[in-house]
One Martini backbone bead per residue (centre of mass of N, CA, C, O) as a GRO file, in nm:
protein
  119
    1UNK     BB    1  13.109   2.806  11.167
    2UNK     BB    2  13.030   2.989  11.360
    3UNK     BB    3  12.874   3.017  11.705
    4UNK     BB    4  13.084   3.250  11.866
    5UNK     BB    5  13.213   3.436  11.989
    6UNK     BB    6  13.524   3.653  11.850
    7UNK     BB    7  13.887   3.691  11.792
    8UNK     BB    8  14.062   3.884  11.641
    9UNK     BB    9  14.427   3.845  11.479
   10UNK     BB   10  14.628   4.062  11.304
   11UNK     BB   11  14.902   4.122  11.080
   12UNK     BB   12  15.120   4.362  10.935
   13UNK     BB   13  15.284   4.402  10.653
   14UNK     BB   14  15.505   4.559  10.477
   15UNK     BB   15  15.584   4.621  10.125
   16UNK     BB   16  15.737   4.833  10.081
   17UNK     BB   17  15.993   5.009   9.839
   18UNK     BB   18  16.277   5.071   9.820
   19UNK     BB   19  16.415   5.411   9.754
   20UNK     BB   20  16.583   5.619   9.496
   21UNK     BB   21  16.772   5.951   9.464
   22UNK     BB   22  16.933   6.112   9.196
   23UNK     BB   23  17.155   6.370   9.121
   24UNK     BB   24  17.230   6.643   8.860
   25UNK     BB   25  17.443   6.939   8.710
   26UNK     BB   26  17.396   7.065   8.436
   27UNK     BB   27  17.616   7.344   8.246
   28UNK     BB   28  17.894   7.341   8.388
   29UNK     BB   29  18.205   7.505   8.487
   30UNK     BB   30  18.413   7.443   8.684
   31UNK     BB   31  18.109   7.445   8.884
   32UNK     BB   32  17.983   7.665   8.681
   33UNK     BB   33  17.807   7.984   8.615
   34UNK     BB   34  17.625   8.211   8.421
   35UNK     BB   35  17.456   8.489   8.452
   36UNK     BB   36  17.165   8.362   8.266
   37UNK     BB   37  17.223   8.073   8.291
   38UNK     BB   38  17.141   7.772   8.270
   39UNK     BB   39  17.035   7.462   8.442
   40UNK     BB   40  17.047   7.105   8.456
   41UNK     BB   41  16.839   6.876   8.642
   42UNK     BB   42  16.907   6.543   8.707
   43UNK     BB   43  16.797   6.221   8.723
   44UNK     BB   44  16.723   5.903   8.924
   45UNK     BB   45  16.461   5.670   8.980
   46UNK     BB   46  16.445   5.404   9.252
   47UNK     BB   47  16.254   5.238   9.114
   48UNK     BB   48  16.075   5.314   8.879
   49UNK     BB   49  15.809   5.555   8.840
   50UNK     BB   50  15.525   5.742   8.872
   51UNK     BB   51  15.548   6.095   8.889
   52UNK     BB   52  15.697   6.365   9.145
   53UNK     BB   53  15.965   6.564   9.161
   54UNK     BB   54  16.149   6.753   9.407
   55UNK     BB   55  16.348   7.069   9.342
   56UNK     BB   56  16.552   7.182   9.546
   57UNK     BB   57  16.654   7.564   9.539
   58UNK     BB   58  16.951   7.695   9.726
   59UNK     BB   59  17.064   7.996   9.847
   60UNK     BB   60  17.327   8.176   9.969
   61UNK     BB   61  17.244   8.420  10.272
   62UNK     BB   62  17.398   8.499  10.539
   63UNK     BB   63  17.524   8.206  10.630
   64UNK     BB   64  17.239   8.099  10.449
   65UNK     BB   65  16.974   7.886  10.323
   66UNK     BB   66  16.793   7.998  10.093
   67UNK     BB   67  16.493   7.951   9.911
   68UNK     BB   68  16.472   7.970   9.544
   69UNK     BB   69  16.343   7.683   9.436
   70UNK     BB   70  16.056   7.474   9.340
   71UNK     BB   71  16.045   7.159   9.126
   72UNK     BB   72  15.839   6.999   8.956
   73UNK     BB   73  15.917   6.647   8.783
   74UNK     BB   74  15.840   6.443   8.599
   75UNK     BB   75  15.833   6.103   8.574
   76UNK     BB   76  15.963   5.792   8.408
   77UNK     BB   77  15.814   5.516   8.465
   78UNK     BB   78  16.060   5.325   8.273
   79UNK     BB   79  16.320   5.479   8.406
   80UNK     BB   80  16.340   5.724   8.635
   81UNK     BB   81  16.347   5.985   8.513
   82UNK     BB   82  16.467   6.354   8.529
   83UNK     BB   83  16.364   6.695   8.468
   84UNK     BB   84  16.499   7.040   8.510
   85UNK     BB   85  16.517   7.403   8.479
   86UNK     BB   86  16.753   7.661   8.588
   87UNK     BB   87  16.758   8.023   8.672
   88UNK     BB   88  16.942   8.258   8.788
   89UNK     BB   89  16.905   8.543   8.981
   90UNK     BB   90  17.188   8.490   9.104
   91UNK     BB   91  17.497   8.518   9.300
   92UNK     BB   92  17.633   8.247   9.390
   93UNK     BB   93  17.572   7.989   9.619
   94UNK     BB   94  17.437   7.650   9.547
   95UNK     BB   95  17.186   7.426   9.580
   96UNK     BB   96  17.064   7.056   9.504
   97UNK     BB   97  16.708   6.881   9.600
   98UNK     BB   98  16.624   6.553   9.523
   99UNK     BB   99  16.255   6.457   9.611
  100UNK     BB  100  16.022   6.164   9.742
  101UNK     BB  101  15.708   6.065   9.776
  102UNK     BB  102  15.527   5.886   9.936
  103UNK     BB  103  15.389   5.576   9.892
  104UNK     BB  104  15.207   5.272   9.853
  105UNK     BB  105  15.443   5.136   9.755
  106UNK     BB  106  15.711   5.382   9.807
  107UNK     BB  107  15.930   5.535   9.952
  108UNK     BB  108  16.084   5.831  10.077
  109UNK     BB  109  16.353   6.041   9.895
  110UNK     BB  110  16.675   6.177   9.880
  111UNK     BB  111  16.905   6.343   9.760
  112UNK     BB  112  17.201   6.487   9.736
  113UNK     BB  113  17.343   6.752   9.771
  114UNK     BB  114  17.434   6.999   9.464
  115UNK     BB  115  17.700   7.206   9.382
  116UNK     BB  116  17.691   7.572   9.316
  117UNK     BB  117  17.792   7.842   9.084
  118UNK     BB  118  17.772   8.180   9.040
  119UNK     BB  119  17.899   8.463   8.820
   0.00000   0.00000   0.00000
């Protein structure tokens, strides 16, 4: 029963739960591909969740990383797992990092980069 004016204070605190993301870059041999064949890039978000992760390929050209192709990657809610392939187009160092968005539960993370070569 307020009876008169009153000042409220209230405080927040997140909630969020810390995420990780490794990856992993499968189908090469002593870390390289043969130009026409693919790469499959895969990993796992933890805790799993459902979503989708961000998969940038880099490609090395003029001293510079330069994006070769970003690959959206539906997670599986129930493992955390991702999977998606890519083809080069071109010879050279290559190098892979997979990325999730913050939600409004978790929060925003990124694996480390995974290189590789094509020949």
């Amino acid at each position: 029963n307020v009876m008169a004016d009153h000042t409220i204070h209230a405080t927040f605190v997140s909630t969020l739960q810390k995420c990780t993301v490794s990856a992993s870059v499968k189908g090469l041999k002593a870390g390289a591909v043969k130009l026409g064949k693919k790469v499959t890039i895969k990993g796992v978000v933890k805790p799993a969740h459902s979503g989708k992760a961000t998969v940038t390929i880099q490609r090395k050209a003029g001293g510079k990383w330069v994006k070769a192709k970003a690959v959206k990657c539906t997670i599986n809610a129930k493992s955390g797992a991702y999977s998606c392939t890519y083809k080069p187009a071109k010879k050279g160092a290559y190098r892979v990092k997979t990325t999730v968005a913050r939600t409004s539960v978790f929060t925003a993370a990124a694996s480390s980069f995974k290189s590789f070569k094509v020949k």
